[in-house]
C-alpha positions as CSV (number, residue, x, y, z in Angstrom):
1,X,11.9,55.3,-1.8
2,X,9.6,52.7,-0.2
3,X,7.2,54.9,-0.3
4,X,3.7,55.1,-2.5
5,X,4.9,58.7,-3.7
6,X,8.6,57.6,-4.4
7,X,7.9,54.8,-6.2
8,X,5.5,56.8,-8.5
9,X,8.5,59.6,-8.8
10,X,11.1,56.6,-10.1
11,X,8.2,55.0,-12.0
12,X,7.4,58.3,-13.9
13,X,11.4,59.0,-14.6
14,X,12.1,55.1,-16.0
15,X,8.7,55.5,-18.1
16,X,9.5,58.6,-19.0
17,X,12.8,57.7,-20.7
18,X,11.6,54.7,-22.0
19,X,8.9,56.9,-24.0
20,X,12.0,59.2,-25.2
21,X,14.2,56.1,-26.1
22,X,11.3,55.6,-29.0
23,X,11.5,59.3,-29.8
24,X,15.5,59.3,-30.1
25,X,15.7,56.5,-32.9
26,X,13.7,58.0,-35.5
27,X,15.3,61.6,-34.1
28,X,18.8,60.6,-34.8
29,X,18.0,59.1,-37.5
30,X,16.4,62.0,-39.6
31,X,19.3,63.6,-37.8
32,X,21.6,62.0,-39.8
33,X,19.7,62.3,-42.9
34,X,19.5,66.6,-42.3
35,X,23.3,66.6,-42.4
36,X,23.9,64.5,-45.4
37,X,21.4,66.8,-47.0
38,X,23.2,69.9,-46.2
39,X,26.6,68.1,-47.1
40,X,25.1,68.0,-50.2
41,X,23.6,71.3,-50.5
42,X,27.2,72.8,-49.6
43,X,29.0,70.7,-52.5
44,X,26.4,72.3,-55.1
45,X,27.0,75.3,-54.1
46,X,30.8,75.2,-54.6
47,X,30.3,73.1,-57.5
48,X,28.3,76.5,-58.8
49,X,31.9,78.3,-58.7
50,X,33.8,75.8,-61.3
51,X,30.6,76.0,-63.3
52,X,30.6,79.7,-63.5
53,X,34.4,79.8,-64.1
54,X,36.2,77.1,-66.0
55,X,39.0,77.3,-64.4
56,X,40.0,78.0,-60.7
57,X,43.0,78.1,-58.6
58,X,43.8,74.6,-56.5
59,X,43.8,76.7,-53.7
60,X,40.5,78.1,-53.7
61,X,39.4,74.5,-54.6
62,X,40.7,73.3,-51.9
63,X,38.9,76.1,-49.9
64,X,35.7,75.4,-51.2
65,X,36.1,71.7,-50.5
66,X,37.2,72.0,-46.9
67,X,33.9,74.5,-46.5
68,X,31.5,71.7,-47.7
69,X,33.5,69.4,-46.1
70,X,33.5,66.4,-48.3
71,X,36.3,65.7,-50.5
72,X,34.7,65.0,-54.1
73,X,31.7,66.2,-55.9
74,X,30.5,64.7,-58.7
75,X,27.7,66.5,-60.8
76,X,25.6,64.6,-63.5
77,X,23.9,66.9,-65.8
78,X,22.8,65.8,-69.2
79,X,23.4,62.4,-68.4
80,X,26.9,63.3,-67.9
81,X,28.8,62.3,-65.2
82,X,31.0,65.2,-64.4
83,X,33.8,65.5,-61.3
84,X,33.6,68.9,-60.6
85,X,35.2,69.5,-57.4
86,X,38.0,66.7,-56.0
87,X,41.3,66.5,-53.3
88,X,43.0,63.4,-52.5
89,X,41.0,61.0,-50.8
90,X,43.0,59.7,-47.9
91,X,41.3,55.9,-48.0
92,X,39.2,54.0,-50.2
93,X,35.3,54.2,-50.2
94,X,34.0,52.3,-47.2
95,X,30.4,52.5,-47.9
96,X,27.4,53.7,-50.7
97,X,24.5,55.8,-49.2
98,X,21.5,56.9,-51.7
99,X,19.7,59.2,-49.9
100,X,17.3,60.3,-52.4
101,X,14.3,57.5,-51.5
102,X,15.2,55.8,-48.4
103,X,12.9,53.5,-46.3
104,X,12.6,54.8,-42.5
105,X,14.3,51.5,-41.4
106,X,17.2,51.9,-43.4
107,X,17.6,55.7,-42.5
108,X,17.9,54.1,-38.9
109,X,20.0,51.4,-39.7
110,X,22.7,53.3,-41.3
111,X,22.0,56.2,-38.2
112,X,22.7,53.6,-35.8
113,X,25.5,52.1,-37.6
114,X,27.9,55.7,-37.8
115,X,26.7,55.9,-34.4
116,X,28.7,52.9,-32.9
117,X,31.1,52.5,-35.8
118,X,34.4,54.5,-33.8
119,X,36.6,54.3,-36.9
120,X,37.1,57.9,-39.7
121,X,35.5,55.8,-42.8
122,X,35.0,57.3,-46.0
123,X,31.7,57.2,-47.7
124,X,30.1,58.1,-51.2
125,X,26.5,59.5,-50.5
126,X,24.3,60.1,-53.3
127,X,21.5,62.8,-53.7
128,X,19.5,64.9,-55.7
129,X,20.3,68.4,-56.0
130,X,18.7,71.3,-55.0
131,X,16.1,73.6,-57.6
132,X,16.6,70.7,-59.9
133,X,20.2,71.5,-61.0
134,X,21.0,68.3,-62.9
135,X,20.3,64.7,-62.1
136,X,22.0,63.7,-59.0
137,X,25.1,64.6,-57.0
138,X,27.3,62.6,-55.3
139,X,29.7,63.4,-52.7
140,X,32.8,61.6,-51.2
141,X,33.2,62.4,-47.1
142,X,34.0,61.2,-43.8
143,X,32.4,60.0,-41.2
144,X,34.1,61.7,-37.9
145,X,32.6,64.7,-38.0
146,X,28.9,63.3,-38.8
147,X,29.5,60.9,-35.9
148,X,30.6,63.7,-33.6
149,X,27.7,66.0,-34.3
150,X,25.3,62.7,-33.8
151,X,26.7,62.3,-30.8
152,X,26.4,65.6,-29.6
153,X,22.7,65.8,-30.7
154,X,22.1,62.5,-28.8
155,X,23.7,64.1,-25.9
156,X,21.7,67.0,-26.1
157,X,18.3,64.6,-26.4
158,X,19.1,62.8,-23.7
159,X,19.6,65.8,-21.4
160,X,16.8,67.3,-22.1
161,X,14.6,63.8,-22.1
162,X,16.4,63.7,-18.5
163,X,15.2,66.9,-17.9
164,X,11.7,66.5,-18.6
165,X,11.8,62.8,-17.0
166,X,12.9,64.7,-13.8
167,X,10.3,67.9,-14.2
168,X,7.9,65.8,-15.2
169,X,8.3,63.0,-12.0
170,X,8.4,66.2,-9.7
171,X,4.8,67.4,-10.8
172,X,3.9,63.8,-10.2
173,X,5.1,63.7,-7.3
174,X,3.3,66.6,-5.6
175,X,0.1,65.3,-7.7
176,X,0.2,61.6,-6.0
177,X,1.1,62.9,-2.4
178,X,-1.9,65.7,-3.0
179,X,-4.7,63.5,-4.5
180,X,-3.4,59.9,-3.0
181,X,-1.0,59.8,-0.2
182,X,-2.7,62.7,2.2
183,X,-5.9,60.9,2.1
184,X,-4.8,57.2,2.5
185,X,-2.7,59.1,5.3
186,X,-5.6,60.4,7.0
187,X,-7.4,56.5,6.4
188,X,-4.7,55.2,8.5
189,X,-4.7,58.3,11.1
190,X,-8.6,57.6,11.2
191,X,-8.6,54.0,11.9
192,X,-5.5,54.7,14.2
193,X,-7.9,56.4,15.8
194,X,-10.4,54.5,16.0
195,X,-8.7,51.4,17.5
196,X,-7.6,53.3,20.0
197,X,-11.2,54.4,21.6
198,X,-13.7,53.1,19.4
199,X,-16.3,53.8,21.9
200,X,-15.8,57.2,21.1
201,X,-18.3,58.3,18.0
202,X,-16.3,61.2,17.1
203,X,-13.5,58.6,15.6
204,X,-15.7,57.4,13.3
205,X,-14.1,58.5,9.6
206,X,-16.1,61.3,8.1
207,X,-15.8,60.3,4.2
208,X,-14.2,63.4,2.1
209,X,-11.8,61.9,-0.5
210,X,-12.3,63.2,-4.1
211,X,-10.6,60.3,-5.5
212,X,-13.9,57.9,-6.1
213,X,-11.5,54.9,-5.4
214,X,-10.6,56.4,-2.2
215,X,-14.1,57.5,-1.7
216,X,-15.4,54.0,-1.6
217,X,-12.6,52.9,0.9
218,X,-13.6,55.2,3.2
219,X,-17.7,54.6,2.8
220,X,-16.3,50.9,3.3
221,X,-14.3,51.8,6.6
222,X,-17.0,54.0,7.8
223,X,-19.7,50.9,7.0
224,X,-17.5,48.7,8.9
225,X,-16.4,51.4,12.1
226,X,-20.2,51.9,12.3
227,X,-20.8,48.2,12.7
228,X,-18.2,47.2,14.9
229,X,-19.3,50.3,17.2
230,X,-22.6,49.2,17.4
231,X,-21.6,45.5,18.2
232,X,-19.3,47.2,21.2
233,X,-22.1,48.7,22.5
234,X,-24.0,45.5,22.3
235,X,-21.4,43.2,23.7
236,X,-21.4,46.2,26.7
237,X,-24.9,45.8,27.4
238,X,-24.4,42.3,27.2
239,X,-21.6,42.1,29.7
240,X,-23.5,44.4,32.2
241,X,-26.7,42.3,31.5
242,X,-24.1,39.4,32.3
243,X,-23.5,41.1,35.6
244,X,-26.7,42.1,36.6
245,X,-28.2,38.8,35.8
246,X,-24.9,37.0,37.9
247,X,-26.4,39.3,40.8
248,X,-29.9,38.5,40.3
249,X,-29.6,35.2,39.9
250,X,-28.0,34.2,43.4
251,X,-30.8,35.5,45.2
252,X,-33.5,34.1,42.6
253,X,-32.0,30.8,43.3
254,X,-32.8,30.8,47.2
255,X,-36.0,32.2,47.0
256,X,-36.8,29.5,44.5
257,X,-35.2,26.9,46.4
258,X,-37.5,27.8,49.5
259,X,-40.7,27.7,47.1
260,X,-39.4,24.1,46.2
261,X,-39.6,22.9,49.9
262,X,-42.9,24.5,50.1
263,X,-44.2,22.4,46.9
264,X,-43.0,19.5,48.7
265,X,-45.3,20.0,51.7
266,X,-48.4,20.7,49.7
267,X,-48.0,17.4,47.7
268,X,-49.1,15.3,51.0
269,X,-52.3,17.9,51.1
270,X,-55.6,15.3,50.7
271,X,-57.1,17.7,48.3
272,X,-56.6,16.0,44.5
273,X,-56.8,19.2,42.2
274,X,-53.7,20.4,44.6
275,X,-51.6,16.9,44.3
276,X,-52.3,17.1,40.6
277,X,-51.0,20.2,40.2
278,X,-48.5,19.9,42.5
279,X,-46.0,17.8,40.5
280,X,-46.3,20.1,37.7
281,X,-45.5,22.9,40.0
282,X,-42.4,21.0,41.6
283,X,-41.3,20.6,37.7
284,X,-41.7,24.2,36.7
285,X,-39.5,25.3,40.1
286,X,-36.8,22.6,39.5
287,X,-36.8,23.4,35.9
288,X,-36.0,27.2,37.2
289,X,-33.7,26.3,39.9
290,X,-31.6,24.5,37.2
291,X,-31.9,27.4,35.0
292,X,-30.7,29.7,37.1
293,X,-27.6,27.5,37.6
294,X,-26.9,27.1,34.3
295,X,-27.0,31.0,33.9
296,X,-23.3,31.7,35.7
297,X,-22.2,29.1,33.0
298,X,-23.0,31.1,29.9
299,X,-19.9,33.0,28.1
300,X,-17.5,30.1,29.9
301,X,-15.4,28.1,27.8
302,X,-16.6,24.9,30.0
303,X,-20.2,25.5,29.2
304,X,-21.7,21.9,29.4
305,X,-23.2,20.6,26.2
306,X,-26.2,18.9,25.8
307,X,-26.9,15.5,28.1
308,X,-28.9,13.3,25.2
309,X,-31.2,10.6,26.2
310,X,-34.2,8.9,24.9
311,X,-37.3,11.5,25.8
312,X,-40.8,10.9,25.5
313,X,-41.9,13.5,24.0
314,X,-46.1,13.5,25.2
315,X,-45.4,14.3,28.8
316,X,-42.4,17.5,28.3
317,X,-45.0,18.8,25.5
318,X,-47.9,18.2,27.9
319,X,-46.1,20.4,30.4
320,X,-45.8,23.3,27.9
321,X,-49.1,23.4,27.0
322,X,-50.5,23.0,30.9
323,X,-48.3,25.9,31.6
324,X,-49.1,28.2,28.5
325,X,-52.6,27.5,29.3
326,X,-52.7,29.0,32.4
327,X,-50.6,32.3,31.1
328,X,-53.5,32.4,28.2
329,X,-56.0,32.5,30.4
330,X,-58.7,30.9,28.0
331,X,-58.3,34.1,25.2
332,X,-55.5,31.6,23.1
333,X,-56.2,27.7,23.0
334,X,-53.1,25.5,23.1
335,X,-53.2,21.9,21.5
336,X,-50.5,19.0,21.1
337,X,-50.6,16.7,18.7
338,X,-47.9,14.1,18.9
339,X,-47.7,10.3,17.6
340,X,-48.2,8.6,20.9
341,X,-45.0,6.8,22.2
342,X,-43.0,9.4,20.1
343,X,-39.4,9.6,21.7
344,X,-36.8,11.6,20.3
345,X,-33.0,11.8,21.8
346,X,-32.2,15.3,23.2
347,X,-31.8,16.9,26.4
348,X,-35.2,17.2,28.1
349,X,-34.5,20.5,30.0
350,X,-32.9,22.2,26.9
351,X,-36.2,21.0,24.6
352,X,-38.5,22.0,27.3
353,X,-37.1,25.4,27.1
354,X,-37.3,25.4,23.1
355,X,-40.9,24.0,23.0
356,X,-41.7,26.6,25.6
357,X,-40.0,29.4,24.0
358,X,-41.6,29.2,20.6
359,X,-44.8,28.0,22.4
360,X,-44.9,32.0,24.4
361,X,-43.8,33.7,21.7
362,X,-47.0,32.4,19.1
363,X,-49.3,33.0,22.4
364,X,-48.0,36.4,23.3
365,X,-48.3,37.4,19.2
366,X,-51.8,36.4,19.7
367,X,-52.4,38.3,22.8
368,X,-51.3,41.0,21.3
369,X,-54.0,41.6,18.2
370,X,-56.4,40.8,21.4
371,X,-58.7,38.6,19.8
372,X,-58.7,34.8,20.0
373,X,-56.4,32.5,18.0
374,X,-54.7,29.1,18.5
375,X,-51.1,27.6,19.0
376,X,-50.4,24.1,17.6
377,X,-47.3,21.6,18.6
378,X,-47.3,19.2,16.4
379,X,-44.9,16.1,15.9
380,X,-43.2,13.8,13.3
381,X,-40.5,12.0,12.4
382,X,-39.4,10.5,9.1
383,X,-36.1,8.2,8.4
384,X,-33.5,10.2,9.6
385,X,-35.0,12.9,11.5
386,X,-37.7,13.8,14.1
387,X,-39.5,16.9,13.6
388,X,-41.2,19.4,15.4
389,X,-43.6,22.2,14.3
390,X,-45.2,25.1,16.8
391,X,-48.1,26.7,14.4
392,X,-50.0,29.5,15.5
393,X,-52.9,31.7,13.4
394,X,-51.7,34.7,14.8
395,X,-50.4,38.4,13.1
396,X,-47.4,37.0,11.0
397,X,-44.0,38.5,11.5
398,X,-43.4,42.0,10.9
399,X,-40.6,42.2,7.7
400,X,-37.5,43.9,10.1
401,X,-37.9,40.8,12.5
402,X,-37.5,38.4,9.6
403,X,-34.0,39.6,8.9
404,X,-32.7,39.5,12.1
405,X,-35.1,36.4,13.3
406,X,-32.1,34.7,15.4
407,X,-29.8,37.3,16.6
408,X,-29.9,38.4,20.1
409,X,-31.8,41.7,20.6
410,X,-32.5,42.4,17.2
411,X,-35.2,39.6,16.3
412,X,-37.9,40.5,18.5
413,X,-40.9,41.0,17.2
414,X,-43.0,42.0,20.9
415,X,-43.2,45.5,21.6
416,X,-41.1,45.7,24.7
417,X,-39.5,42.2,23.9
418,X,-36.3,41.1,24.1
419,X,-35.8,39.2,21.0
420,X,-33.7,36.4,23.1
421,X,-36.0,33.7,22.8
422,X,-35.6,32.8,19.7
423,X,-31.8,33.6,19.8
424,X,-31.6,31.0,22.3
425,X,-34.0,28.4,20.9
426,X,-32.1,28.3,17.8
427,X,-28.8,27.9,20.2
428,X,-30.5,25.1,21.9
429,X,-31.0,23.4,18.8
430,X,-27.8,23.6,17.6
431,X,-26.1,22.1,20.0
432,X,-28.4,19.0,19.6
433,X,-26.7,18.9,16.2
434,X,-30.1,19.9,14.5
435,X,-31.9,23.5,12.8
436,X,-34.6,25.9,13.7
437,X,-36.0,27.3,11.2
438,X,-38.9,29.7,9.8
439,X,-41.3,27.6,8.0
440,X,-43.7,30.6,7.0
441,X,-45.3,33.3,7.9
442,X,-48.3,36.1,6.5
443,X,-51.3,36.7,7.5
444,X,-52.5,33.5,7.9
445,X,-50.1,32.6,10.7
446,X,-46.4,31.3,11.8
447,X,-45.0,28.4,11.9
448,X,-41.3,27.0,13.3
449,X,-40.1,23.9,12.7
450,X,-37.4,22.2,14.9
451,X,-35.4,19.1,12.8
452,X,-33.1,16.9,15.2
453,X,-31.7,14.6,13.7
454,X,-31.5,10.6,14.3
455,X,-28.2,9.7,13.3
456,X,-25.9,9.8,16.4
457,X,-22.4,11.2,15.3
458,X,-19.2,9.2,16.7
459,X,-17.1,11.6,19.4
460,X,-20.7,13.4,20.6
461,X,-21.6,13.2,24.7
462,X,-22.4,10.1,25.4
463,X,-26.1,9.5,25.0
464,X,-27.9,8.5,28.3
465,X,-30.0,5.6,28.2
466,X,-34.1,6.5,29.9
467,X,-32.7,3.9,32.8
468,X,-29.4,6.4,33.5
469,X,-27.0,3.6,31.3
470,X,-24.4,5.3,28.6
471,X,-24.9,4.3,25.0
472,X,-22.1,4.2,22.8
């Protein structure tokens, strides 16, 4: 019975009863009360025999005495108290009922007293008579036959209470396995299901309860299947962009390596235009070669965190905005404005790559409207944190990239974008212990802030000094 359906099936039977314990009181009860009445009725009606003949024969009084079953009646008429019918009484008077007014609670008291009482008393009970035949009757009788025929009747009540508790539990029973059991049975099938090949669409519950509790449980799993299968398929694609990238990535990083050692020979060239781009070349190459060994590290539990030290920030934003002035082209203008001398403690390769990924995202938004606009890096710092804002007059974000702004594949914005960028931006930045946030967007333009803070927390990477010491 450790089931939903057999507990409900005992439940129903014990509730059942309980309800018929409070019908049996007040039952046996007025139980009781009907057979003193009747007593009472018989006595008149033998009484009627002595009052239509003076005299009768002891036997027949006897007779008509054992027929009521009481052995005295006493009639008062005319405010006369008149024994009409009596036989020896074989013990004294226990007890006094008047039955002709009683209170519910003492008709069950005395009920319930008779009931347990196991001992023949005898008992006066006092009554009015039928059709108004003189002021009261009282009769003299014992209690072992009223007690037997209680018991009988409570016998009787309790059978069929059992019987009813029983009928009643069945129909339950059926009902609860019907409307509750089958469909939180096919729940579980369904999500037995589903765990075991939830790739496969077609194990995805199909709500059909009637039950509007059971209803919502299954909206709810299907809400929650629907998700979790669409995250599988993402952390698939993932895994094979994993793989693919792994692939791509070895033979990027030779090729790149190559174009290094040619950036080294073209930096001894005379011409000055090629040795001052040059360096910034050899930056942008080592800044890929170290990217692409970083990328075999992403998804391991060993990923290296952050290396802080003291950067100045004018010369990693200066390379940003050399390099996403060349990709513009001339149509978008990018400016820096940061407080000379500003130095903030990060990890220059990992800021380089936020700077630069905010920095291509405002210009390609731009692009795209294919009219002219401008991007803005702009820097500040206050008492306990250094800030940094890229600014752009561009479209705005579209609403359904708001919502999902930093999750990967969801937040782009770009036709044919990505939406990693900003995913990993906002990454970045949380490992340096700081936020990247939305400041605004409309019409009028974007804005991202980037807040790193100053305090340096006890237990972080040690932060590397500009001159390559540790600092505490």
């Amino acid at each position: 019975m450790n089931t939903l359906s057999g507990r409900f099936l005992i439940l129903t039977i014990i509730f059942v009863m309980l309800a018929e314990v409070f019908i049996f009181v007040p039952s046996i009860a007025r139980f009781r009360e009907d057979f003193l009445l009747q007593r009472i009725e018989r006595s008149q009606i033998a009484s009627l025999v002595l009052l239509a003949e003076d005299m009768i024969a002891p036997n027949l009084e006897t007779e008509l005495l054992e027929n009521a079953g009481v052995y005295n009646v006493v009639l008062r008429r005319d405010e006369a108290r008149q024994l009409v019918l009596s036989s020896p009484v074989i013990q004294p008077i226990h007890a006094t009922y008047d039955i002709r007014d009683p209170s519910p609670w003492e008709l069950i008291r005395d009920a319930f007293i008779c009931l347990f009482d196991t001992e023949d008393r005898v008992i006066r009970v006092i009554g009015n008579p039928t059709r108004e035949a003189g002021l009261l009757i009282e009769i003299t009788m014992g209690t072992q036959d009223l007690r037997s025929a209680m018991i009988d009747y409570g016998l009787r009540i309790l059978a069929l209470s059992a019987a009813i508790s029983i009928f009643t539990a069945v129909l339950l029973f059926f009902a609860v396995q019907r409307l509750l059991v089958r469909p939180i049975q096919g729940v579980v099938s369904a999500m037995g299901r589903y765990a075991a090949a939830p790739e496969d669409a077609r194990n995805i519950i199909t709500p059909a309860a009637g039950v509007r509790e059971l209803r919502r449980a299954e909206d709810a799993l299907l809400s929650l299947q629907t998700d979790l299968s669409n995250s599988l398929r993402q952390k698939d694609r993932l895994a094979q962009l994993g793989a693919a990238v792994a692939k791509v990535n070895h033979d990027l990083r030779n090729i790149l390596t190559s174009a290094q050692l040619f950036t080294d020979r073209i930096e001894t060239s005379e011409d000055p235009l090629v040795r001052r781009l040059a360096p910034k070349r050899g930056n942008s190459i080592s800044r890929a070669v170290s990217l692409c060994e970083a990328t075999l590290t992403v998804g391991k539990a060993d990923e290296a965190p952050p290396k802080l030290c003291r950067v100045q920030l004018d010369p990693l934003v200066d390379d940003v905005v050399e390099s996403e002035r060349l990709a513009a082209q001339g149509q978008v203008e990018v400016h820096a404005d940061i407080p000379p001398g500003m130095t903030v403690r990060a990890d220059p390769e990992q800021l380089f790559r936020v700077i630069g990924n905010l920095t291509r995202n405002a210009r390609q938004a731009i692009e795209a409207t294919h009219k002219p606009g401008h991007v803005r890096i702009l820097g500040s710092e206050d008492d306990e944190h250094w800030w940094i804002k890229v600014a752009d007059d561009g479209p705005g974000l579209p609403l359904k990239a708001q919502e999902k702004l930093f999750t990967p594949f969801e937040g782009g914005a770009r036709k044919g974008g990505s939406g990693l960028g900003l995913a990993i931006a906002a990454e970045l930045v949380r490992g340096h212990g700081g936020l990247l946030e939305l400041d605004g967007t409309g019409p009028e333009g974007t804005t991202f802030s980037i807040c790193l803070p100053m305090a340096y927390l006890a237990g972080h990477a040690s932060e590397v000094a500009e001159n390559g010491v540790a600092k505490p």
